[in-house]
N, C-alpha and C positions, 0 to 999 in steps of 0.2 A: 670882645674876644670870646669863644667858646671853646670852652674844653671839653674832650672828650670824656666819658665815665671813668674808663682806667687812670686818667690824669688826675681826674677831681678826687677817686679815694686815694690815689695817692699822694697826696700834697694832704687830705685829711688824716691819711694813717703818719705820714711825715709832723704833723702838728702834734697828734696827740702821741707820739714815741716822744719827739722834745720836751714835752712835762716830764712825761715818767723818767726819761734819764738823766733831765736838770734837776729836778725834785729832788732825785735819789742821790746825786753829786753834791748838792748844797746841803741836804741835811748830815752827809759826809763830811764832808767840808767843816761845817760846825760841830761837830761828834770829836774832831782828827783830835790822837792823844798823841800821834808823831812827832810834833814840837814845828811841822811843817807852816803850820794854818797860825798856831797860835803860840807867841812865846813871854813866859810869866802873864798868860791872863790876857794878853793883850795881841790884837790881830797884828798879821805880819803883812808886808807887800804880796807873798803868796798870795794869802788870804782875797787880799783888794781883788788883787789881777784875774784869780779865779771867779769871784764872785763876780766880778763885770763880766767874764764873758758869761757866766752864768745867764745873768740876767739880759744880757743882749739876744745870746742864743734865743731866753723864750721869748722874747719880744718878736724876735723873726719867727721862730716857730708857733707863735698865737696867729701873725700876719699870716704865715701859708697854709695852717691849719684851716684860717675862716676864708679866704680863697678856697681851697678844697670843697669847704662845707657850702658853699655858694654855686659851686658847679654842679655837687651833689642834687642840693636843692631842685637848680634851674634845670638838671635834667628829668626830675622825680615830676615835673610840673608840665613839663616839654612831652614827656611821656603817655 
């Protein structure tokens, strides 16, 4: 399959937005003094529920990120 240039930076600029926004979410998440994340010291179902999707989110955003970064590549080669 080839993707075009507009495709590949964006599925690369798609990858790297999914760190900065999970990053910033999870170390949120662990900071919350709301009682939401965490109650007496001890994580809630909140906590779990978000933090999977946290970490599902960047698994799929590392996966589209380096697709991105592979069409990048093949076209900088192709060129």
């Amino acid at each position: 399959m080839k993707l075009s240039r507009p495709i590949s930076w964006f599925l690369l600029a798609f990858g790297v937005w999914s760190w900065v926004i999970w990053v910033t979410f999870v170390n949120n998440l662990i900071k919350d003094s709301s009682g939401l994340a965490f109650e007496d010291g001890r994580p809630t179902a909140y906590f779990w529920v978000h933090l999977t999707l946290a970490v599902v989110s960047l698994v799929l955003g590392t996966v589209i990120g380096v697709i991105g970064l592979r069409g990048v590549r093949a076209l900088r080669h192709k060129s």
